[in-house]
VOGU-3710 file (C-alpha; in Angstrom, 3 decimals, decimal comma):
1> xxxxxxxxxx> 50,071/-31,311/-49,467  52,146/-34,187/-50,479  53,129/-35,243/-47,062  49,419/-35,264/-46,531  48,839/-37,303/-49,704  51,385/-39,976/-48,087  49,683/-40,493/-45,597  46,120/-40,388/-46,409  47,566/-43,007/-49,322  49,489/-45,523/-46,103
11> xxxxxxxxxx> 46,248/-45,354/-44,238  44,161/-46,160/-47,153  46,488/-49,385/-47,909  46,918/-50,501/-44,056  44,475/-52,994/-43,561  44,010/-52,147/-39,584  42,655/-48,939/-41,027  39,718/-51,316/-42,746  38,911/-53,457/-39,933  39,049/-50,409/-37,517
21> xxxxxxxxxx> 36,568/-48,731/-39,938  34,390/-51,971/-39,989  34,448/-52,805/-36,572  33,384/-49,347/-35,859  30,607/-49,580/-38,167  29,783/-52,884/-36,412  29,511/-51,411/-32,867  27,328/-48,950/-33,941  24,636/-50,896/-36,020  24,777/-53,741/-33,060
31> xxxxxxxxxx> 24,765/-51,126/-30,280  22,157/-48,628/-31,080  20,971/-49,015/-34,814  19,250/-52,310/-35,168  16,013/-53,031/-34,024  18,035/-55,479/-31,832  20,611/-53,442/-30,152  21,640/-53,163/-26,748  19,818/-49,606/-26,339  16,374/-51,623/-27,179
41> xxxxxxxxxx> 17,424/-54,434/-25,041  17,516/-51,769/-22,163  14,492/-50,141/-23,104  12,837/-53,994/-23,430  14,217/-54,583/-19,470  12,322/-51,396/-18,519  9,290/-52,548/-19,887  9,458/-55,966/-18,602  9,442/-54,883/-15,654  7,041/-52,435/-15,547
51> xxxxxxxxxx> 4,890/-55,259/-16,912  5,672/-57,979/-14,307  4,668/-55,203/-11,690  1,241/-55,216/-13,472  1,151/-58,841/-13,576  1,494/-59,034/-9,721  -1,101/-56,105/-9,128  -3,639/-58,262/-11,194  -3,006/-61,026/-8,959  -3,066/-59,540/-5,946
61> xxxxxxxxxx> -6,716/-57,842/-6,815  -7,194/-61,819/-7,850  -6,653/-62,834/-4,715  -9,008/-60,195/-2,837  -11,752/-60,658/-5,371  -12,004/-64,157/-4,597  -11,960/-64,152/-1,196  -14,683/-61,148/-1,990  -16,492/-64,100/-3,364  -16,176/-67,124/-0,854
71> xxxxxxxxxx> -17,338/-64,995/1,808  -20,364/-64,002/-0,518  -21,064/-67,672/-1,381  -20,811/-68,722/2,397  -22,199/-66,035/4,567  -25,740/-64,683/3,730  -24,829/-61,724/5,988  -22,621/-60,215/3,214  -25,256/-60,813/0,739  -27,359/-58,452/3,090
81> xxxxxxxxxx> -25,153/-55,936/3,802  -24,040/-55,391/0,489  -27,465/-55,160/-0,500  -28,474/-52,835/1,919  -25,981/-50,494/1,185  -25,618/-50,326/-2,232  -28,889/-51,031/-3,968  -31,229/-49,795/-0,842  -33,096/-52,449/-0,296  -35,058/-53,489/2,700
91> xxxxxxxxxx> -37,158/-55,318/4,521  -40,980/-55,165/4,816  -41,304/-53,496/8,165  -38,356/-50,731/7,117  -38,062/-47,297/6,096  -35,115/-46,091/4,411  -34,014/-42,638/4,813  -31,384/-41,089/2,380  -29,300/-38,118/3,373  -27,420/-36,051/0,817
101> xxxxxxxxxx> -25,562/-33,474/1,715  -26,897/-30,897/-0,563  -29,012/-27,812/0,824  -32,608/-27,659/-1,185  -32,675/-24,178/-3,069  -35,644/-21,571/-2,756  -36,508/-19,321/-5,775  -38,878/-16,965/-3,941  -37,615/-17,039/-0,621  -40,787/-18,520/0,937
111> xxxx> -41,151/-22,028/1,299  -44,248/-23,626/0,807  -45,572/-26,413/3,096  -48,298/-28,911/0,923
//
């Protein structure tokens, strides 16, 4: 016990002991403690780049939407078609037909013809 004493007590008064202690201490808080550390700084790379990939998908659908729109503004054609196929509209000496692909159901088994 007293050899244990000695050198618990040499430790205690060797200052590399301290500043081992304390630079310890300061790894940890710098590396993974503070809301500044290198294991956020990691987790911050991550995210900026997940985020620049967003950025460049936005620009990209941009791009298409306005070329979407100078071919709108230019060619009446477009205008047409788009109405045509997505609001059904027509001209006066059309008839629009719309399919669905559902079957009509019968409750009695009969159909009736009015």
């Amino acid at each position: 016990m007293d050899r244990l004493k000695k050198i618990l007590g040499k430790l205690y008064r060797s200052p590399w002991l301290k500043y081992g202690i304390v630079t310890l201490l300061a790894v940890l808080l710098i590396g993974f403690i503070d809301e500044n550390s290198v294991w956020h700084h990691f987790k911050n790379q991550e995210l900026i780049e997940e985020l620049e990939q967003d950025i460049q998908r936005q620009k990209d659908q941009y791009n298409q939407d306005n070329a979407k729109i100078k071919k709108l503004s230019s060619d009446p054609k477009a205008i047409e078609k788009i109405a045509r196929e997505r609001y059904f509209m027509k001209t006066d000496d059309e008839d629009i037909f719309v399919f669905s692909g559902e079957q009509p159901s019968t409750t009695s088994g009969h159909e009736t013809v009015e």
